[in-house]
C-alpha positions in Angstrom: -52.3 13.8 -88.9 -51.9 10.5 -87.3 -49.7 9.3 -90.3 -47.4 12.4 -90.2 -46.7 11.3 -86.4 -46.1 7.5 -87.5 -43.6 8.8 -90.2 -42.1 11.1 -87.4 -41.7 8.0 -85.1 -40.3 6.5 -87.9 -37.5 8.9 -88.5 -36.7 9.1 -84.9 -36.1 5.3 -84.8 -34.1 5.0 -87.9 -32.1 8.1 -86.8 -31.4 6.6 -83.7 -30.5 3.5 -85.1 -27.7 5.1 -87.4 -26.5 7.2 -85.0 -25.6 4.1 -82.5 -24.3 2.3 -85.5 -22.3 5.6 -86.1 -20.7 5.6 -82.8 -20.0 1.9 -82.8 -18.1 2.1 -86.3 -16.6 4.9 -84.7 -15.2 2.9 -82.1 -14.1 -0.1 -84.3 -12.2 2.1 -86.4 -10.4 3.8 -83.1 -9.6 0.2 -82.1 -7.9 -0.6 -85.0 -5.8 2.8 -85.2 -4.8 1.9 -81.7 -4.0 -1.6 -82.2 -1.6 -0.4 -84.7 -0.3 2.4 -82.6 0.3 -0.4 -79.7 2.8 -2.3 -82.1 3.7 0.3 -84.9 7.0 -1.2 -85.5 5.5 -4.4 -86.9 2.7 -2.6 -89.0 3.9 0.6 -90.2 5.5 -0.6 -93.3 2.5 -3.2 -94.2 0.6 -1.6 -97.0 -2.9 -1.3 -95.2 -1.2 1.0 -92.7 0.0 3.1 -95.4 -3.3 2.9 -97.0 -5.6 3.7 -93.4 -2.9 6.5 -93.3 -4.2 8.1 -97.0 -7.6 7.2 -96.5 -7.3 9.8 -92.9 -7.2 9.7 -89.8 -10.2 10.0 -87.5 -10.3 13.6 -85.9 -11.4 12.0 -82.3 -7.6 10.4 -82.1 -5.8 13.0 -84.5 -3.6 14.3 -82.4 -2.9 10.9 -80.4 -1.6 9.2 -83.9 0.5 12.6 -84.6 2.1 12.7 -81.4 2.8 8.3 -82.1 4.3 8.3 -85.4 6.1 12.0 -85.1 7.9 11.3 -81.8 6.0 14.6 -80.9 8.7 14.7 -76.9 6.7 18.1 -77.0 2.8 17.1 -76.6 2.1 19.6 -79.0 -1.6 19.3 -79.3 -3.5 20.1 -82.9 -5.0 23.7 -81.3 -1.5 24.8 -80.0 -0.7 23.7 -83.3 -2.7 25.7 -84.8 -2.1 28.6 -82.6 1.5 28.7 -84.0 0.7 28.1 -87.6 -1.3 31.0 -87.3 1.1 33.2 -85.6 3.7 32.3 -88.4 1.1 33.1 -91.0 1.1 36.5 -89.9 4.8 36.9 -89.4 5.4 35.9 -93.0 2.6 38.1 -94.4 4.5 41.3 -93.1 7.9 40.0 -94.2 
């Protein structure tokens, strides 16, 4: 019994563990979409841009990097963007 709890322990720390590196990769890779955002006239035609752009964006700034590189004047965020989409998905089914 005592080695099932040692292996639980175990788990708990090495879950922890990847969960804080998680969050800090997480971060990093914010940072760096918003680095780019800060000065996107000077990066948006360097090839790693392009390639960051493929390889997707990260859902926590989604809508932030949208409204950047679309000149979104409206603030339309990804939900009432959704909202919409769905709306016209119905309008076209009964067309």
């Amino acid at each position: 019994m005592k080695r099932e709890e040692e292996r639980k322990k175990r788990e708990e720390v090495e879950e922890r563990k990847w969960k804080e590196k998680l969050s800090v990769e997480r971060k990093r890779w914010e940072e760096t979409w918003f680095s780019i955002l800060h000065d996107y006239e000077k990066y948006k035609d360097q090839r790693g841009v392009r390639d960051l752009f493929i390889d997707g964006i990260p859902e926590s700034i989604w809508g932030k990097v949208w409204m950047w590189v679309t000149g979104n004047s409206n603030s339309i965020t990804k939900n009432l963007f959704e909202i919409c989409l769905e709306r016209g998905e119905r309008l076209w089914v009964t067309l």
